[in-house]
LUMKOL-508428 format. One line per 2 residues: for each residue x negated, y negated, z of C-alpha. Coordinates in pm, whole numbers. Each point is the difference from the previous one (the first is absolute). Last residue first. Layout:
// LUMKOL-508428
X,Y,Z; ...
//
This chain:
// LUMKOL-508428
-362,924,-4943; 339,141,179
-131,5,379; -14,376,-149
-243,-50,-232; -235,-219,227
-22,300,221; -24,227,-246
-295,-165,-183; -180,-64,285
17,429,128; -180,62,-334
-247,-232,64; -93,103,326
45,345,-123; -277,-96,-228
-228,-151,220; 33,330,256
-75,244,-293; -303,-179,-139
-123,-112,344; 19,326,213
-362,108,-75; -129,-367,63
177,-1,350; 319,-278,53
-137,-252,214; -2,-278,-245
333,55,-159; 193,-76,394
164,-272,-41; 128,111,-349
156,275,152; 174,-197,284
128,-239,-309; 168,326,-170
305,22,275; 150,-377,-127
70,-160,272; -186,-275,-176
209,-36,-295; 334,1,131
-157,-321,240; -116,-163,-347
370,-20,-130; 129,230,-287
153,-233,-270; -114,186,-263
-214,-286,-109; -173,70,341
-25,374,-59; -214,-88,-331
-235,-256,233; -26,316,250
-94,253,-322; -255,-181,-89
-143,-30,372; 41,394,26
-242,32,-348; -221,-283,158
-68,183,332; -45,358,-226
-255,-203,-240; -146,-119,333
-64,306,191; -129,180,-336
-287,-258,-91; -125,73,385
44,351,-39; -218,16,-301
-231,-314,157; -107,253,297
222,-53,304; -190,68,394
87,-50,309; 379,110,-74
-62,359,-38; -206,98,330
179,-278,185; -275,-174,195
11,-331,-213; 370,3,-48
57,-253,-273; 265,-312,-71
-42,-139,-349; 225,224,-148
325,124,149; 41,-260,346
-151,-258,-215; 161,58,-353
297,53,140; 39,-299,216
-88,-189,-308; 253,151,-204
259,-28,292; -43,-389,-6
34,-41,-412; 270,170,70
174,-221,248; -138,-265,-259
232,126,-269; 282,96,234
25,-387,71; -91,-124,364
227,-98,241; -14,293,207
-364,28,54; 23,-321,236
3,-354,-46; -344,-186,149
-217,339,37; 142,142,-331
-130,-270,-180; -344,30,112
15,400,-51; 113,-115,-362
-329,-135,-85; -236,320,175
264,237,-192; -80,-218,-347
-385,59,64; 43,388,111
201,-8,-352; -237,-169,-237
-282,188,174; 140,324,-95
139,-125,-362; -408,-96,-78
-131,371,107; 304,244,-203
-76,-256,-281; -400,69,-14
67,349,74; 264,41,-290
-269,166,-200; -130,300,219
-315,165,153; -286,-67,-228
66,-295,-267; 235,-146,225
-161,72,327; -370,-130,-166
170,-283,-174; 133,-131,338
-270,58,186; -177,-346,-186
280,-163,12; 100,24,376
-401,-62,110; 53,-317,136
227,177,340; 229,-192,211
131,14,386; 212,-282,201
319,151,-123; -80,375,-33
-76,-31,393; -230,336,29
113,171,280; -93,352,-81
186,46,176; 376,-104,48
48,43,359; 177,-298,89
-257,-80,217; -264,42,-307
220,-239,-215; -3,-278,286
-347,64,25; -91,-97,-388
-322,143,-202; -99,-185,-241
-118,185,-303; -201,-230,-216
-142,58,-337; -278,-193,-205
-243,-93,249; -225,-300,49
249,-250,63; 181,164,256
-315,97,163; -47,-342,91
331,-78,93; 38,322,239
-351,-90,154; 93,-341,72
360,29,203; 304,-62,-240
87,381,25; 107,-74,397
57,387,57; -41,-133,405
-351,-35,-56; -90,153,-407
-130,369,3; -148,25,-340
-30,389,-194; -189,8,-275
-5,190,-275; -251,1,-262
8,236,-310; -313,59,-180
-109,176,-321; -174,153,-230
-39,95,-372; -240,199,-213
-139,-113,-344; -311,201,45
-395,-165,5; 33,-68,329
189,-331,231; 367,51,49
249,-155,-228; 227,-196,284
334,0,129; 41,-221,332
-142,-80,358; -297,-156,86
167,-365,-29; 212,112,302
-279,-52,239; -179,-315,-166
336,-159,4; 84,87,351
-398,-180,89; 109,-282,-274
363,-104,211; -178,82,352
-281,-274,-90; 86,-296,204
13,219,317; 289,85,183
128,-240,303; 336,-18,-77
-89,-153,-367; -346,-71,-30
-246,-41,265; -368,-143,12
-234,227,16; -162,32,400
-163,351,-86; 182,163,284
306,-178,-113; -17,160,-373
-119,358,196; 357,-43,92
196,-88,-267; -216,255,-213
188,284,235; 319,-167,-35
-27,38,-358; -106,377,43
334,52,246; 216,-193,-260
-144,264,-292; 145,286,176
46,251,-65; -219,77,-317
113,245,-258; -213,87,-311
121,191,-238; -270,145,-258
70,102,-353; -297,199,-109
-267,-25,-281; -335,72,180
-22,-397,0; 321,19,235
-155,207,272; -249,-237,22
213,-298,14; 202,195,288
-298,-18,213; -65,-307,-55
364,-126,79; 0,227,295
-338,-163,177; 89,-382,-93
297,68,149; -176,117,339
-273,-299,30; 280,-218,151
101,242,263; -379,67,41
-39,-345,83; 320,-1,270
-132,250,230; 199,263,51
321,-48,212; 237,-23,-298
-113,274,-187; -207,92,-278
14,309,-156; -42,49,-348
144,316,-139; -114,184,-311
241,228,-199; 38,256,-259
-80,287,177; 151,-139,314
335,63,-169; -67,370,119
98,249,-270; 384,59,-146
-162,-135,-320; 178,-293,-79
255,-43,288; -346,3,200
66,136,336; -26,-256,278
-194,129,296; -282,-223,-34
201,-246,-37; 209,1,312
-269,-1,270; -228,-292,-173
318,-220,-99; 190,114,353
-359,-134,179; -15,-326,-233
377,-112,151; -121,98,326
-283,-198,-26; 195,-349,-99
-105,-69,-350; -350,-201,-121
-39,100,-351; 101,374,3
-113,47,-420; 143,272,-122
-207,134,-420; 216,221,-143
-111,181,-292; 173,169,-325
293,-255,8; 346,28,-73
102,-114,359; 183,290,210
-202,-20,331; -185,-294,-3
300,-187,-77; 200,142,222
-223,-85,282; -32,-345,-87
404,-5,-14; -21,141,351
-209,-257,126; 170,-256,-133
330,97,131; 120,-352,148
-73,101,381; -232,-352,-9
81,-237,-260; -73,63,-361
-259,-71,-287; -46,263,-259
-226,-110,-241; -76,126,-366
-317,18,-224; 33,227,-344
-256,243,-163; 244,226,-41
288,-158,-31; 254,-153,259
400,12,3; 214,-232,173
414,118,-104; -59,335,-106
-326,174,161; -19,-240,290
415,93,79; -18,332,-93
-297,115,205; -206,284,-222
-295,-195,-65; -79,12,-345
-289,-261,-70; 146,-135,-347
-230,28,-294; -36,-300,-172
-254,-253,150; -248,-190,-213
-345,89,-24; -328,-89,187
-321,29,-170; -338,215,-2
4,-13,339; -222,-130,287
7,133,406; 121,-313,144
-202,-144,292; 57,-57,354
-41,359,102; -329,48,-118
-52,321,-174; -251,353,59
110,258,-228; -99,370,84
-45,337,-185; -338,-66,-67
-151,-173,-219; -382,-75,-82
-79,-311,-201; -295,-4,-235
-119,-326,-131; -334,-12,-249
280,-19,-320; 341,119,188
-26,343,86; 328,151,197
-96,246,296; 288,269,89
128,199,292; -230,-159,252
96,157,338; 165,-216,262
387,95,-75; -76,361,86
-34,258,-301; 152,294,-101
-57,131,-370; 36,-86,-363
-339,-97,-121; -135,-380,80
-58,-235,-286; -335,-145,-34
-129,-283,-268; 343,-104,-64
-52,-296,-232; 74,-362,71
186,-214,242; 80,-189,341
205,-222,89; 290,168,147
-114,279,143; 7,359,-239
295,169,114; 111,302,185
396,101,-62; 137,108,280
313,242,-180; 296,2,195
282,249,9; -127,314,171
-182,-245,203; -416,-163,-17
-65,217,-321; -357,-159,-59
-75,-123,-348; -283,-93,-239
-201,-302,-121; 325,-186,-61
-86,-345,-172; 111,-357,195
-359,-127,-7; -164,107,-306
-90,279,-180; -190,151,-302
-74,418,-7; -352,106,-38
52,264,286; 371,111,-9
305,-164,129; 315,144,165
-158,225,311; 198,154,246
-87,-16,374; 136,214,266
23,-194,315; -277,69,296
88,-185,372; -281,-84,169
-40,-374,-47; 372,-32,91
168,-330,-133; 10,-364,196
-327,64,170; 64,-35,391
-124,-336,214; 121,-79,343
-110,-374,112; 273,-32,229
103,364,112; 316,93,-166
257,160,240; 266,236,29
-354,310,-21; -305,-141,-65
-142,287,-222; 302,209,-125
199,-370,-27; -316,-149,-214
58,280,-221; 398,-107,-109
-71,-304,37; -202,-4,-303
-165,-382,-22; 74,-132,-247
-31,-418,140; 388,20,-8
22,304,189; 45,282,-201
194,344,-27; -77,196,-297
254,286,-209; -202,-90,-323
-315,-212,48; -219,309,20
-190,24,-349; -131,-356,-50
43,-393,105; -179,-128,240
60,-358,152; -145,-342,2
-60,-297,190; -326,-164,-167
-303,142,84; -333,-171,84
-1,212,352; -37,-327,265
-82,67,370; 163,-249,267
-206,-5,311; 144,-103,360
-107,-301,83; 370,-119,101
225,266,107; 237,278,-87
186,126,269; 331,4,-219
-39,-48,-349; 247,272,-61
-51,142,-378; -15,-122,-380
-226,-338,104; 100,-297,-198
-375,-141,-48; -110,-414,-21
-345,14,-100; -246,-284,114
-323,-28,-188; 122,-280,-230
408,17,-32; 133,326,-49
343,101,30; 189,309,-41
-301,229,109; 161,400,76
-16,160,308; -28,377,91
-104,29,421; -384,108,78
55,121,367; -254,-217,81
73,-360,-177; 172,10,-377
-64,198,-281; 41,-230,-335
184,63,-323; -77,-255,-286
346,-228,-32; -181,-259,-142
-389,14,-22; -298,4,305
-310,-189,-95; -6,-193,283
159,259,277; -144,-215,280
306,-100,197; 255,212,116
437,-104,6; 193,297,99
404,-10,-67; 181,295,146
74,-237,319; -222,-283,4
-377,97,-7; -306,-250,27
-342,9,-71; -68,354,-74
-361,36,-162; -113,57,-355
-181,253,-242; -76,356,131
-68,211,-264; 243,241,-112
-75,266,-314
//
């Protein structure tokens, strides 16, 4: 229920200051002036509310009323979140476009899930049963390959008093009432939460499992788990974009939660035209089954920009506590920070670095803090988790700039993305230099134990020798190539092999997009077979330019985008053809 409670004093942009809201609590949702705009207190101080208004502010004007609703930001979560497009308040754009057409009318209001629709219930507890928050009362089959799981609240507990039959019902119905002494709480299919807050857990694990993402160069050299928090900071035309894309696309993960956090609008518009006709490499369905996209662009009003990765990460918390492994994407972080730089100078705090607030550092900590590996909440054992990605967009690719430091020293890989690689055309242009992952040790017992046990060794030799190339490039620029031993001329063509032949990747080959750990394992044993028998064609005296005209290095260049049905006879002729080649340079 709204009553009105205060009157517009003064409004500066999307910020809305309204006095007599005594009473009024931190970050409670208000309706504000005629056309009753969403706006959220961030500041009270007596009777006079300071309110970051989610829409335009324009036309608004003193005396107009501001209404309060005694609810905290929050959004739905039930049946109908799968295949979803949101803006960052949730609100289905996807409805509001059959209704208002290109635009949003200020002060446009849909329910976040359909009130009509009927899903077909199935019931896992009986009456009498115990529960508590985190338990599955029963299950609606959302996708072919994902089970909604509907759980008691957190919060709240006792005995199942009333358990609904199998059968259809729409999200609004009560489904179950839980007795708890004199308290009886009626469920229905939906969750109400507050975006600001962490949905609890039982307690949060270690990481171990990598998340498989099928690009070589992340998967290999910078790998993240599940439950892992990674940035990818790069300069405009970098790929980052594409590698978000990827991601989404081919990332071991059941759901995939894409946060459009500020981005150009014709960057959002190929995002909501090209997913939705992705197939899923999983299931040959839609990829929209298993998605929910956030979309918040650049022109929309800079509140709801902020509000928007509050939106995914609760959504994808909720997903988690049914026992999936969420990834979370969110491009990009530097258009949210410049977002709270702005309502900052609205609000006359004083500046921090280049003008951002004091806080950025804890508000990018509180973000990525909601990812990880956790024991869900219930009476099971099950597991969940989170993987954050997030894409920054640094001014000029300057990684020194605030938000890139800050998030540096929340997250535990970095992929920095380097122009002068993406001119070059070497995508996806991840500078292996600049780059490093914290989770090497903890993936490395997972490949070894689970794909293959020279992994770890294949891994450290790579970077060894992309590290010796970067030393020997400086030489090379004061004295030449020529000068140099045959050792180190070697030690130059391994590295130039290993990025033309491995870490270099064809996202919109049909093959090459994509190479499960198997092949991956299998691309660098062969590399590291043909390097083994370079060092014993040195010895033989044969000289590193015999070596690369060899015929086999244009098969190794292109392992990746040979198909899967090809790959046991093609990888063996490779290997076949390398040992005849070396054999008759006399090796």
């Amino acid at each position: 229920m709204t009553s009105q409670a205060g009157v517009i004093i003064r409004v500066t942009g999307p910020v809305v200051l309204a006095s007599g809201l005594r009473g009024a609590r931190m970050f409670e949702i208000v309706k504000v002036g005629r056309q009753e705009l969403i706006g959220e207190i961030i500041t009270l101080e007596e009777d006079v509310a300071t309110i970051q208004v989610y829409e335009e502010t324009a036309g608004i004007v003193p005396g107009e009323a501001v209404l309060r609703t005694g609810e905290s930001l929050s959004v739905e979560l039930g049946p109908g979140l799968l295949g979803n497009i949101y803006d960052g308040i949730q609100r289905p754009l996807r409805e509001i476009n059959v209704l208002w057409a290109d635009f949003i009318s200020r002060g446009a209001t849909l329910p976040a899930l359909s009130e009509a629709k009927k899903w077909e219930f199935d019931p896992k507890v009986k009456e009498g049963d115990q529960v508590s928050g985190g338990d599955t009362l029963g299950v609606v089959q959302e996708s072919t390959t994902i089970s909604h799981k509907i759980m008691v609240p957190p919060g709240i507990s006792g005995r199942i008093h009333m358990i609904a039959s199998a059968g259809t019902y729409t999200i609004r119905e009560t489904i179950a009432t839980v007795r708890n002494g004199d308290r009886v709480f009626d469920l229905t299919m939906v969750q109400r939460w507050p975006v600001r807050s962490a949905r609890p857990v039982k307690e949060k694990l270690d990481p171990q499992k990598p998340l498989i993402t099928g690009q070589r160069i992340i998967d290999t050299l910078f790998p993240i788990t599940k439950g892992g928090t990674a940035a990818i900071p790069g300069p405009f035309g970098s790929g980052k974009t594409v590698v978000q894309h990827q991601l989404a696309k081919w990332a071991d993960a059941d759901i995939i939660v894409f946060i459009g956090c500020g981005e150009r609008g014709n960057e959002m518009a190929d995002v909501l035209t090209e997913f939705p006709t992705l197939e899923d490499p999983k299931t040959g369905e839609p990829l929209m089954n298993r998605m929910i996209l956030i979309a918040n662009t650049s022109n929309m009003p800079v509140a709801a920009r902020e509000a928007s990765v509050y939106t995914g990460i609760t959504i994808a918390e909720y997903f988690r506590d049914m026992g999936y492994d969420v990834a979370l994407m969110a491009d990009s972080t530097s258009r949210w920070a410049e977002a709270m730089r702005e309502i900052s100078g609205r609000l006359e705090e004083m500046p921090g670095e280049e003008g951002y607030p004091a806080y950025l550092g804890s508000r990018l900590a509180d973000f990525y803090e909601r990812a990880g590996r956790v024991l869900v909440c219930g009476s099971g054992k099950e597991t969940g988790s989170i993987s954050v990605i997030g894409a920054v967009s640094p001014p000029g690719g300057d990684f020194s700039e605030p938000v890139t430091q800050n998030t540096l020293r929340i997250v535990k890989v970095f992929w920095a993305l380097d122009s002068d690689l993406a001119y070059r055309r070497h995508f996806p242009a991840i500078n292996w230099l600049l780059s490093y992952s914290l989770y090497g040790e903890e993936v490395g017992r997972w490949w070894t134990e689970n794909i293959g046990p020279e992994w770890v060794a294949y891994r450290k030799e790579m970077m060894l020798l992309l590290q010796k190339e970067n030393e020997l490039e400086e030489i090379v620029k004061l004295v030449g190539p020529e000068v140099l031993p045959e050792e180190d001329k070697l030690v130059l063509f391994k590295a130039e092999t290993i990025r033309e032949s491995y870490l270099a990747q064809y996202a919109f080959h049909p093959h090459d997009t994509y190479t499960g750990a198997g092949r991956q394992y299998r691309m660098m044993a062969m590399l590291f077979d043909f390097f083994t028998l370079a060092d014993r064609a040195l010895e033989h005296n044969i000289t590193t330019e015999q070596i690369r005209n060899l015929p086999v290095k244009t098969a190794l260049a292109r392992m990746g985008s040979v198909p899967k049905d090809m790959e046991e006879t093609e990888f063996a002729g490779i290997k076949t053809a390398m040992a005849a080649q070396f054999k008759e340079l006399g090796v």
